[in-house]
PDB file of N, CA, C and O in Angstrom, chain B, residues numbered from 101:
ATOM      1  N   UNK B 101      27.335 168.522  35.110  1.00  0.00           N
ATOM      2  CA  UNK B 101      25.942 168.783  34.846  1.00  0.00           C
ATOM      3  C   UNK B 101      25.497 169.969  35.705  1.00  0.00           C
ATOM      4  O   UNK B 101      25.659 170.188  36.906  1.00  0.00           O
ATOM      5  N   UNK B 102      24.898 170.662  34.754  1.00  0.00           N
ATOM      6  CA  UNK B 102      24.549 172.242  35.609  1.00  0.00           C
ATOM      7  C   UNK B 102      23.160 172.322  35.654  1.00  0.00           C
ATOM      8  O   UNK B 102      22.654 172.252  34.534  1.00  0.00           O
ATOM      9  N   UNK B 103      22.158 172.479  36.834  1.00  0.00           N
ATOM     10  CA  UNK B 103      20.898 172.305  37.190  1.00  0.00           C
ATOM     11  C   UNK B 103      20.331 173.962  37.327  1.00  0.00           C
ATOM     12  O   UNK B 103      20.617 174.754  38.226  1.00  0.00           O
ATOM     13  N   UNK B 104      19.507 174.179  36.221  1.00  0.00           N
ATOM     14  CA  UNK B 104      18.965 175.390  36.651  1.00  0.00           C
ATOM     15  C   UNK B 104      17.712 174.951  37.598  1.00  0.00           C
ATOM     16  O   UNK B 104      16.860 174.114  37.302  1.00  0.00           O
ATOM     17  N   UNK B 105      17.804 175.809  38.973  1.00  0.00           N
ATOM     18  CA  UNK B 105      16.896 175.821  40.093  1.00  0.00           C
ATOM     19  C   UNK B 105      15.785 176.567  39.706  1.00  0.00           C
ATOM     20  O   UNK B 105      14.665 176.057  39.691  1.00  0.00           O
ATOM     21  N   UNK B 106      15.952 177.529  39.444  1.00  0.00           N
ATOM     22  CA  UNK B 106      15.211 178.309  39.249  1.00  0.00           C
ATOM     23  C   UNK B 106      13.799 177.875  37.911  1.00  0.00           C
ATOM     24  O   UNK B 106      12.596 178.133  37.871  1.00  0.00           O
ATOM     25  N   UNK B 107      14.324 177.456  37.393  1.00  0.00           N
ATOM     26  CA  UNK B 107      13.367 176.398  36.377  1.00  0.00           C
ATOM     27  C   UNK B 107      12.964 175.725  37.073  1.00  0.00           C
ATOM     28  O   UNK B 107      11.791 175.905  37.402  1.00  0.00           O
ATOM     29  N   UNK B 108      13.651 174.703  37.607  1.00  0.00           N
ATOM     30  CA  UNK B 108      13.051 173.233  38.219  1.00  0.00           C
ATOM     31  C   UNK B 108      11.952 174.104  39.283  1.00  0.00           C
ATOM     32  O   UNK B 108      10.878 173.626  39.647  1.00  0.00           O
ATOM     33  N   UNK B 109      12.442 175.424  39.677  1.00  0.00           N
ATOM     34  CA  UNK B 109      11.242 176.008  41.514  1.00  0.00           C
ATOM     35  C   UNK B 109       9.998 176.416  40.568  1.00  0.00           C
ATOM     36  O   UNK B 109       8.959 176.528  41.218  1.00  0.00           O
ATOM     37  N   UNK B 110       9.867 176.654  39.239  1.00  0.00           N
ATOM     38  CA  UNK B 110       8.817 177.132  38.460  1.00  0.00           C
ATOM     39  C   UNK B 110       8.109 176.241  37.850  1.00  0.00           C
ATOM     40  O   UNK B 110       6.953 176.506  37.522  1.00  0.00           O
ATOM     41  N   UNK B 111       8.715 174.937  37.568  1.00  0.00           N
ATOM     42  CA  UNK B 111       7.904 173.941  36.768  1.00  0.00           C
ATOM     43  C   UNK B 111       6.873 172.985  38.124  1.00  0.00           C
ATOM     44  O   UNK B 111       5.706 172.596  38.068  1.00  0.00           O
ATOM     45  N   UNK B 112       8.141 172.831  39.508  1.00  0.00           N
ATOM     46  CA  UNK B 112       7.190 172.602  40.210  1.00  0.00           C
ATOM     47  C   UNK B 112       6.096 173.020  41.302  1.00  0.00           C
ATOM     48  O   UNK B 112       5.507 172.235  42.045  1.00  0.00           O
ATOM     49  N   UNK B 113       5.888 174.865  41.241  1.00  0.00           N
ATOM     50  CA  UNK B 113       5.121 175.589  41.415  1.00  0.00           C
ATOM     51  C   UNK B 113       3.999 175.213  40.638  1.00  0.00           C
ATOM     52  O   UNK B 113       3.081 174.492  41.030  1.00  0.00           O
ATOM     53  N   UNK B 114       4.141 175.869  39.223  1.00  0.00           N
ATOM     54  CA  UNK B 114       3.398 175.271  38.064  1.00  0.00           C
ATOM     55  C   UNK B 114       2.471 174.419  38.305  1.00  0.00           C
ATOM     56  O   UNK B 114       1.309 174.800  38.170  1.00  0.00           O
ATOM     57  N   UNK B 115       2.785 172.836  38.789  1.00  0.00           N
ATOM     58  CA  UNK B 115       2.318 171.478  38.872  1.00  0.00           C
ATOM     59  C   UNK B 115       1.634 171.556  40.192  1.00  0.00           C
ATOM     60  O   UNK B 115       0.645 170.842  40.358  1.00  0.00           O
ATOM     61  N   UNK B 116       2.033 172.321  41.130  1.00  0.00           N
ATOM     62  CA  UNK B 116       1.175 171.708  42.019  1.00  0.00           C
ATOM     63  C   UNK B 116      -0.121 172.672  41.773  1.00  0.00           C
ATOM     64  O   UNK B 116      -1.327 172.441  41.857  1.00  0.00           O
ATOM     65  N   UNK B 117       0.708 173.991  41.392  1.00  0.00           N
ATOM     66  CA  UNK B 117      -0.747 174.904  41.191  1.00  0.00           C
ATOM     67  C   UNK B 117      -1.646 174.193  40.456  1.00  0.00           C
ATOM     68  O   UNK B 117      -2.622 173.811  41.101  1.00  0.00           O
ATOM     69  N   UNK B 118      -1.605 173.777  38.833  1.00  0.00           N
ATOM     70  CA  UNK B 118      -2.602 172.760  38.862  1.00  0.00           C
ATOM     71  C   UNK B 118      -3.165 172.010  38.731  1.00  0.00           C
ATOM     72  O   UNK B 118      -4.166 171.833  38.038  1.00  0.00           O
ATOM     73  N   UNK B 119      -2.253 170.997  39.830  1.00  0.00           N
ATOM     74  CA  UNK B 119      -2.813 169.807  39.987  1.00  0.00           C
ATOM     75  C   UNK B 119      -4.123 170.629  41.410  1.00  0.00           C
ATOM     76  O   UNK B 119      -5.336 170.471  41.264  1.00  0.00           O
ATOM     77  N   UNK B 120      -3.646 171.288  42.415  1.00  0.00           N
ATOM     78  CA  UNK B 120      -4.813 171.740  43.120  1.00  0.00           C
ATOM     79  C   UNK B 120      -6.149 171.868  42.684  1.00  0.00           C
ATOM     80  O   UNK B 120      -7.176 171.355  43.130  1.00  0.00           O
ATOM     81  N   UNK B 121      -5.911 172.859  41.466  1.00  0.00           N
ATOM     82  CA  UNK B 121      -6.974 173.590  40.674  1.00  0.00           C
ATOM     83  C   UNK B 121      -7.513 172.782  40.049  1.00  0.00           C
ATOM     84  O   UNK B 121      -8.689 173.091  39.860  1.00  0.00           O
ATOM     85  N   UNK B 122      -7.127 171.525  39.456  1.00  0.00           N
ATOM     86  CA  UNK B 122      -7.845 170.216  38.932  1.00  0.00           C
ATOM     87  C   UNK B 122      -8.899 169.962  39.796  1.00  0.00           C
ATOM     88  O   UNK B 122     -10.113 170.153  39.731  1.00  0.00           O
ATOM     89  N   UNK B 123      -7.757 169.237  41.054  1.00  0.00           N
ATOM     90  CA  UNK B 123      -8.916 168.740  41.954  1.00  0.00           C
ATOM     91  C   UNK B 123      -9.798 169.763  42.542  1.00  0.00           C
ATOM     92  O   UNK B 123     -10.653 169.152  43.183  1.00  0.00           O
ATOM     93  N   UNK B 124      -9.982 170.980  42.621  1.00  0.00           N
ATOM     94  CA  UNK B 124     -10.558 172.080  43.369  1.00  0.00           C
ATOM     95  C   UNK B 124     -12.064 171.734  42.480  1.00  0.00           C
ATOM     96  O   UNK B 124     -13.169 171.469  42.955  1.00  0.00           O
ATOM     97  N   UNK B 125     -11.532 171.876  40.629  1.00  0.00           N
ATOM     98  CA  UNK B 125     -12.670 171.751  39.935  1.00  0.00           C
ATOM     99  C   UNK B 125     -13.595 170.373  39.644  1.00  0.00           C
ATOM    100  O   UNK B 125     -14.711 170.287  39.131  1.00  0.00           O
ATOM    101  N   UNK B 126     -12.877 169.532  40.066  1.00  0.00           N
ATOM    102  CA  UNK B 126     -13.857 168.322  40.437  1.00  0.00           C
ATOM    103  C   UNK B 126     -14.499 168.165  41.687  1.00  0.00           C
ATOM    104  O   UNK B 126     -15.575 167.689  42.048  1.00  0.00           O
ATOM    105  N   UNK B 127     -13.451 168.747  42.293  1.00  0.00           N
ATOM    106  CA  UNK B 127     -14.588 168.819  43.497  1.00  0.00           C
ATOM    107  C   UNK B 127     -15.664 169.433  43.491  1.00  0.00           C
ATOM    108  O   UNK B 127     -16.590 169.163  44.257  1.00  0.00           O
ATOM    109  N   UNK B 128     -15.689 170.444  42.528  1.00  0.00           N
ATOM    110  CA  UNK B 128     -17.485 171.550  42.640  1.00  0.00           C
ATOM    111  C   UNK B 128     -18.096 170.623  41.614  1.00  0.00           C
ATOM    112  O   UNK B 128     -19.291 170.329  41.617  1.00  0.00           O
ATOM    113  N   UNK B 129     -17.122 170.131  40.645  1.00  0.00           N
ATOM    114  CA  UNK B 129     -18.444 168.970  39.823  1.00  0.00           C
ATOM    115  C   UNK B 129     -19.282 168.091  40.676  1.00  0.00           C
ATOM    116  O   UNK B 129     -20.513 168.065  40.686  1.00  0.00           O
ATOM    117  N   UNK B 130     -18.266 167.192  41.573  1.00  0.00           N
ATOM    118  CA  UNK B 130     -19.290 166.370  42.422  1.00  0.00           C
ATOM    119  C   UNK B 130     -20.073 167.296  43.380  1.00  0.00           C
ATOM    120  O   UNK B 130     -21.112 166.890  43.901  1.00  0.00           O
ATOM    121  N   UNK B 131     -19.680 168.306  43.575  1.00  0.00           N
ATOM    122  CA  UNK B 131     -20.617 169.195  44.822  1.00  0.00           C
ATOM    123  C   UNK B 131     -22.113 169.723  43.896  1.00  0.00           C
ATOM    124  O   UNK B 131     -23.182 169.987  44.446  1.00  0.00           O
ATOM    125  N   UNK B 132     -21.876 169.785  42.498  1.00  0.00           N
ATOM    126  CA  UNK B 132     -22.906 169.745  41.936  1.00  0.00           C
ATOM    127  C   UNK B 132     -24.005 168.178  41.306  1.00  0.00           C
ATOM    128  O   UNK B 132     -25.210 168.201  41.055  1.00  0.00           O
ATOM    129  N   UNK B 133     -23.230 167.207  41.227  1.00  0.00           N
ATOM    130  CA  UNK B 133     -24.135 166.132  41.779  1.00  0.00           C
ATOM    131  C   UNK B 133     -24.863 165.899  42.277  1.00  0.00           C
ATOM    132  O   UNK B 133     -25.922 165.357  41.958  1.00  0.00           O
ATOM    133  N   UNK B 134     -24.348 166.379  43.546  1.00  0.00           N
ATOM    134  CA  UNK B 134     -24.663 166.117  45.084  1.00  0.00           C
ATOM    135  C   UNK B 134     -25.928 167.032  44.826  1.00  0.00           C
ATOM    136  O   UNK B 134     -27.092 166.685  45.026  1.00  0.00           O
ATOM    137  N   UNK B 135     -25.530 168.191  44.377  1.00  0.00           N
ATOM    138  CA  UNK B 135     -27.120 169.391  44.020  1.00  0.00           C
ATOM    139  C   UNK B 135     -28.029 168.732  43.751  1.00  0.00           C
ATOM    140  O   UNK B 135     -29.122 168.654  44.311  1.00  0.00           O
ATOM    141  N   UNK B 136     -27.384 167.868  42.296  1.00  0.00           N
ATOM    142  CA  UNK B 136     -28.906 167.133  41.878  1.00  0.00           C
ATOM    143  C   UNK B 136     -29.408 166.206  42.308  1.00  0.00           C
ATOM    144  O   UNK B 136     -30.543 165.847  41.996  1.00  0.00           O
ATOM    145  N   UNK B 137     -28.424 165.432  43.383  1.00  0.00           N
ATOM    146  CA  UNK B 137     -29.470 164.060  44.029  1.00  0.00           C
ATOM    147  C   UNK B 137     -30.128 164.805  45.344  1.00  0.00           C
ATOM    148  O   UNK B 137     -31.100 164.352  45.949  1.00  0.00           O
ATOM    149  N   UNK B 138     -29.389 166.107  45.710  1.00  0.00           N
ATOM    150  CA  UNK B 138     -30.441 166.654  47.072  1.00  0.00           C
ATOM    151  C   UNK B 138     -31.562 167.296  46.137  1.00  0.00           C
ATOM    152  O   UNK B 138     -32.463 166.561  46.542  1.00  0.00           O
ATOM    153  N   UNK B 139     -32.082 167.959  45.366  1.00  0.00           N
ATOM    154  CA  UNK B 139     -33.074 168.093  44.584  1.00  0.00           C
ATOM    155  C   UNK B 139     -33.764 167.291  44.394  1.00  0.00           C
ATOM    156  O   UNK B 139     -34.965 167.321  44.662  1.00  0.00           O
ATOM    157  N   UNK B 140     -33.047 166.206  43.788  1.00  0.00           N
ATOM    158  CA  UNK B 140     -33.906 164.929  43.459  1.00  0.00           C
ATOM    159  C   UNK B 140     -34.618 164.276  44.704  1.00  0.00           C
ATOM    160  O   UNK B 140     -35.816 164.002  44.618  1.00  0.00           O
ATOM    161  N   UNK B 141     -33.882 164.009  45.909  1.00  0.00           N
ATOM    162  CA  UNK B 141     -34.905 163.280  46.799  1.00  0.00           C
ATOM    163  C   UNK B 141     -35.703 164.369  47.694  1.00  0.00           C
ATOM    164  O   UNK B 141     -36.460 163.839  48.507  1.00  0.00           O
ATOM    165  N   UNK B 142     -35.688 165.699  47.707  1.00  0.00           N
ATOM    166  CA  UNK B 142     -36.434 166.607  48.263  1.00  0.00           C
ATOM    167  C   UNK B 142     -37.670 167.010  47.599  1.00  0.00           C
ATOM    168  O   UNK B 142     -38.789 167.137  48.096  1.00  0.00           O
ATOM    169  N   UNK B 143     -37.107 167.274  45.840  1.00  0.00           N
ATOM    170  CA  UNK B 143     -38.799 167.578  45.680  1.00  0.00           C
ATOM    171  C   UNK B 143     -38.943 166.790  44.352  1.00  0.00           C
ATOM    172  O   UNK B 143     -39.933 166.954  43.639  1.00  0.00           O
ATOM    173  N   UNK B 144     -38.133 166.094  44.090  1.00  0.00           N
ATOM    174  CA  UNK B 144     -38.819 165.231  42.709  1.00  0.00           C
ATOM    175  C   UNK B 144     -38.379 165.730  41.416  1.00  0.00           C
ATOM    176  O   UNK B 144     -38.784 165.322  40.328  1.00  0.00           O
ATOM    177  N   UNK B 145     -37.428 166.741  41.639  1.00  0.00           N
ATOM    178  CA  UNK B 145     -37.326 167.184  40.430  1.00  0.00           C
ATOM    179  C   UNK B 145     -35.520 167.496  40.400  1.00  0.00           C
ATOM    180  O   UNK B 145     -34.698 167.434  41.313  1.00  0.00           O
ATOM    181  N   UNK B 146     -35.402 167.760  39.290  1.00  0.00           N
ATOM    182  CA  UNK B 146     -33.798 167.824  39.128  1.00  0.00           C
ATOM    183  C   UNK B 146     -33.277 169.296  39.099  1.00  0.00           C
ATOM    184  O   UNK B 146     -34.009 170.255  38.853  1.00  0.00           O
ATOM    185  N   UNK B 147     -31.863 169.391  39.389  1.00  0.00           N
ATOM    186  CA  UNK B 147     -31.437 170.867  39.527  1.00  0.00           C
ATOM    187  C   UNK B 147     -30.459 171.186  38.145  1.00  0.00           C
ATOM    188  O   UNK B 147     -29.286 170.813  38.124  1.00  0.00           O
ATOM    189  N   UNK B 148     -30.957 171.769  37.235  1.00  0.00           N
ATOM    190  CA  UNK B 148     -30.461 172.360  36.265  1.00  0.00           C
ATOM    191  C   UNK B 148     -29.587 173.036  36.407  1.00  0.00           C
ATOM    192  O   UNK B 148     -28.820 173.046  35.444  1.00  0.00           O
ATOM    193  N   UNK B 149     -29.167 174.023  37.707  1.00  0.00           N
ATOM    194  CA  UNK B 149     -27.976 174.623  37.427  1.00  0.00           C
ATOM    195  C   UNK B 149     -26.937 173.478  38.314  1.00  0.00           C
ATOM    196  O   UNK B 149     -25.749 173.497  37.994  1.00  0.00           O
ATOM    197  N   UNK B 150     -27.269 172.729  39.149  1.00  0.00           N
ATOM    198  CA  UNK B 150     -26.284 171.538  39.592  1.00  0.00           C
ATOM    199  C   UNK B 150     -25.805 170.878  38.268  1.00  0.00           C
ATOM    200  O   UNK B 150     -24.589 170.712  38.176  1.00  0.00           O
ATOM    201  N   UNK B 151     -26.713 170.413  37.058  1.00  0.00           N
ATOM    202  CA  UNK B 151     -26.573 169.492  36.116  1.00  0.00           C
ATOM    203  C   UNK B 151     -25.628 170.276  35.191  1.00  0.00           C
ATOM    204  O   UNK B 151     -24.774 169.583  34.639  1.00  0.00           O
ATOM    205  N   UNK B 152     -25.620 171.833  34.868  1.00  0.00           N
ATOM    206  CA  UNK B 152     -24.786 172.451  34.750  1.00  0.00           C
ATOM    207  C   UNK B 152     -23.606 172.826  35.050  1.00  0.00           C
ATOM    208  O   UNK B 152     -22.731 173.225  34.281  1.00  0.00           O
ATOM    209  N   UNK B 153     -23.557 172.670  36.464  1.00  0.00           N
ATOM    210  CA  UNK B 153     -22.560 172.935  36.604  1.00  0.00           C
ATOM    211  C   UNK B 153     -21.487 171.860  37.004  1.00  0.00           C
ATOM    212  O   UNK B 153     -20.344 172.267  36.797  1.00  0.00           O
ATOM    213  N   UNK B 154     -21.564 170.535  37.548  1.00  0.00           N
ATOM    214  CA  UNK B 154     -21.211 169.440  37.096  1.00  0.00           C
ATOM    215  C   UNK B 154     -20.535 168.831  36.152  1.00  0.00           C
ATOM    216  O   UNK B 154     -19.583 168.073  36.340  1.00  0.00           O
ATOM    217  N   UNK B 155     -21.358 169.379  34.331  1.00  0.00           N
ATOM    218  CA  UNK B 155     -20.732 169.157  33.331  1.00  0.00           C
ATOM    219  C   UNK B 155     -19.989 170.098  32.929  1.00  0.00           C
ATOM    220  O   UNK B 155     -19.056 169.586  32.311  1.00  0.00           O
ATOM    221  N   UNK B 156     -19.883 171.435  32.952  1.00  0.00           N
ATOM    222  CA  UNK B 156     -18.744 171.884  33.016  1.00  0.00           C
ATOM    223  C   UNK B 156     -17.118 171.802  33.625  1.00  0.00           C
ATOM    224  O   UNK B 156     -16.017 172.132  33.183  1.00  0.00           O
ATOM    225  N   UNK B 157     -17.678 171.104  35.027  1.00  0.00           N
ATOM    226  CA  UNK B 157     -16.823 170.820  35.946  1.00  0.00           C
ATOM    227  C   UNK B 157     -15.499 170.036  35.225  1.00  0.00           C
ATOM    228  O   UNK B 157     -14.298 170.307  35.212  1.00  0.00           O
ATOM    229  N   UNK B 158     -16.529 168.616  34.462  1.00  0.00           N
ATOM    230  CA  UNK B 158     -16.280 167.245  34.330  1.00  0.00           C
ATOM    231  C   UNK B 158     -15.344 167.892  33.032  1.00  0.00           C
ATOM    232  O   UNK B 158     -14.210 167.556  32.690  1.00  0.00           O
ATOM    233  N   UNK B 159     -16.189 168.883  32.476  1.00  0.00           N
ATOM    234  CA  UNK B 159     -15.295 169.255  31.266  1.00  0.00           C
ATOM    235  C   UNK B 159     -13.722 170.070  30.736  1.00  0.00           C
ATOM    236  O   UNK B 159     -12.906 170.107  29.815  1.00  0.00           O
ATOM    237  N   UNK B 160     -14.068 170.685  32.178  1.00  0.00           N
ATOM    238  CA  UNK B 160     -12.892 171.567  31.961  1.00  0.00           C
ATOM    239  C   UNK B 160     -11.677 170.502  32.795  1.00  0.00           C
ATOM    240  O   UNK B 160     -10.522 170.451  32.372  1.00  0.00           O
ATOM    241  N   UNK B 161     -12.078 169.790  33.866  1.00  0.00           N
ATOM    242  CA  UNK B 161     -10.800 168.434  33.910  1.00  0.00           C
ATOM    243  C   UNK B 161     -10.632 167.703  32.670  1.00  0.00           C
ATOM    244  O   UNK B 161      -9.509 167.520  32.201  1.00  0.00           O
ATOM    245  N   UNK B 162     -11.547 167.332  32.189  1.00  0.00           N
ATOM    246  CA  UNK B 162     -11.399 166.273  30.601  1.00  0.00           C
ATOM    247  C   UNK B 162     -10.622 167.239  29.470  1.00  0.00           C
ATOM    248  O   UNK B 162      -9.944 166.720  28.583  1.00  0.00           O
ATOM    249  N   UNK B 163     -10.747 168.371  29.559  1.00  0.00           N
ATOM    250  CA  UNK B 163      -9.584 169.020  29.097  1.00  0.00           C
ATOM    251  C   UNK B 163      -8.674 169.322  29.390  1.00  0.00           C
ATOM    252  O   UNK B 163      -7.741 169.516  28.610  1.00  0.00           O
ATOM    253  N   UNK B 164      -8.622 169.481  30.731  1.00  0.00           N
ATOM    254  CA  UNK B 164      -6.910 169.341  31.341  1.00  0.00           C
ATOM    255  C   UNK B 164      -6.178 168.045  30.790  1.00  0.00           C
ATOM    256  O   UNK B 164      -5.129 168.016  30.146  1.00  0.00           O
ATOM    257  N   UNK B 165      -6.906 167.071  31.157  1.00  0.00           N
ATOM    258  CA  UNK B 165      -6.235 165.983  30.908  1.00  0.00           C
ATOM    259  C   UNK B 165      -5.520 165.637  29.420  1.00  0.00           C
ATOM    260  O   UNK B 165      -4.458 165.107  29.093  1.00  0.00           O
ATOM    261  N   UNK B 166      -6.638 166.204  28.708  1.00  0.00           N
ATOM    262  CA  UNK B 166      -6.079 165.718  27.239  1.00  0.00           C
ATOM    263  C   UNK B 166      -5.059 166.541  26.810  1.00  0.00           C
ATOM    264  O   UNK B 166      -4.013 166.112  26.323  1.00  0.00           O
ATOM    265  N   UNK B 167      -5.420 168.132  27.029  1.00  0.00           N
ATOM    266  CA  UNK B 167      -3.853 168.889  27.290  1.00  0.00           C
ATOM    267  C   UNK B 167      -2.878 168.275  27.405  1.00  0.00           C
ATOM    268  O   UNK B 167      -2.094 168.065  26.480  1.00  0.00           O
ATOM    269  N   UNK B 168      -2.706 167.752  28.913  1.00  0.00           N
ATOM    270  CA  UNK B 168      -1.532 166.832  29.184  1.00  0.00           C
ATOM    271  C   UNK B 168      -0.855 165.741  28.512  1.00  0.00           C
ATOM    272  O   UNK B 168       0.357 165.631  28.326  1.00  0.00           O
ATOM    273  N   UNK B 169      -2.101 164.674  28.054  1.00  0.00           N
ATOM    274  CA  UNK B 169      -1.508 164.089  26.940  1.00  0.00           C
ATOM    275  C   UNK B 169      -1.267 164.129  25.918  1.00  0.00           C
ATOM    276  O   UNK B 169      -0.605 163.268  25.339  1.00  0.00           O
ATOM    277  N   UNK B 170      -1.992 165.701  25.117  1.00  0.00           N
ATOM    278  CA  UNK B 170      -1.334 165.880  23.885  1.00  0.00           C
ATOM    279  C   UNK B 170       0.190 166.402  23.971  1.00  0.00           C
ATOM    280  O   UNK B 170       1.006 166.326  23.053  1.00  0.00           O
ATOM    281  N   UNK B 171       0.479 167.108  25.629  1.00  0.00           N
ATOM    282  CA  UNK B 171       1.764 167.497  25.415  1.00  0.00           C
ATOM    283  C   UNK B 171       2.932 166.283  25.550  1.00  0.00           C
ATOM    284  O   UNK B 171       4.129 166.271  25.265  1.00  0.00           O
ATOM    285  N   UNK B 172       2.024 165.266  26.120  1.00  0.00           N
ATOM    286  CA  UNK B 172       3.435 164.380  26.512  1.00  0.00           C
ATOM    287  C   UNK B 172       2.949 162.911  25.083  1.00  0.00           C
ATOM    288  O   UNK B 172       3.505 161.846  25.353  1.00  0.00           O
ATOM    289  N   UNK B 173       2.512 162.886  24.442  1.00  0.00           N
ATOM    290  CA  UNK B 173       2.256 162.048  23.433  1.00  0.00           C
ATOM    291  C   UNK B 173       2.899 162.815  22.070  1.00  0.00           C
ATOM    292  O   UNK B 173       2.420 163.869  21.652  1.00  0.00           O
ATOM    293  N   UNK B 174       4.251 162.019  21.323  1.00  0.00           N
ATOM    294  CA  UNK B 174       5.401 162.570  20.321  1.00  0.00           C
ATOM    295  C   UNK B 174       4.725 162.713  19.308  1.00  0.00           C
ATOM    296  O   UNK B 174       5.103 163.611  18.555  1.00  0.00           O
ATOM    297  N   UNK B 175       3.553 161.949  18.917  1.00  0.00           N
ATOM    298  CA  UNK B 175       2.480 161.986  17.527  1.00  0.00           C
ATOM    299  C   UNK B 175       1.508 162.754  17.441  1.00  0.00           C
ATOM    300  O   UNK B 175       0.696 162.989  16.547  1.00  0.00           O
ATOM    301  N   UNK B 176       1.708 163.238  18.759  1.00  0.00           N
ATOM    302  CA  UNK B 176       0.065 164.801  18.677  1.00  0.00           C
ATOM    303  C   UNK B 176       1.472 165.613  17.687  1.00  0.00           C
ATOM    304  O   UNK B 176       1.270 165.590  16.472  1.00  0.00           O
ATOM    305  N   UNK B 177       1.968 165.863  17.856  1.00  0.00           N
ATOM    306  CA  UNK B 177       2.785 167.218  17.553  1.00  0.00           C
ATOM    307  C   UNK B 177       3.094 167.772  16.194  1.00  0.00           C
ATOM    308  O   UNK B 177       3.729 168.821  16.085  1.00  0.00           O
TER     309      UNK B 177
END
């Protein structure tokens, strides 16, 4: 059995790059939460670009994810 390295050093570059970048982008989703509950208990009102930017956050992981399982699920294909 012959192991190309050089594949295996790229697929798991690849993965950690992003798995980082996943969590990097959930993390600014909840950091935009956080926008809207410090808005919320400071002046009563909500932060639109927190609420924005949050759901983008939430969205572009919810598409990572399904990525992933359309690639590893045999009936997406």
């Amino acid at each position: 059995m012959q192991l190309d390295w050089s594949a295996l050093g790229q697929v798991a570059a690849v993965s950690l790059g992003v798995t980082v970048a996943v969590v990097v982008v959930f993390a600014l989703g909840v950091l935009g939460l956080a926008r809207v509950e410090d808005a919320r208990d400071t002046s009563g009102t909500t932060s639109a670009a927190g609420l924005a930017q949050a759901g983008l956050c939430f969205l572009a992981c919810a598409a990572v994810v399904a990525y992933g399982i359309c690639l590893i699920v045999p009936q997406f294909h």
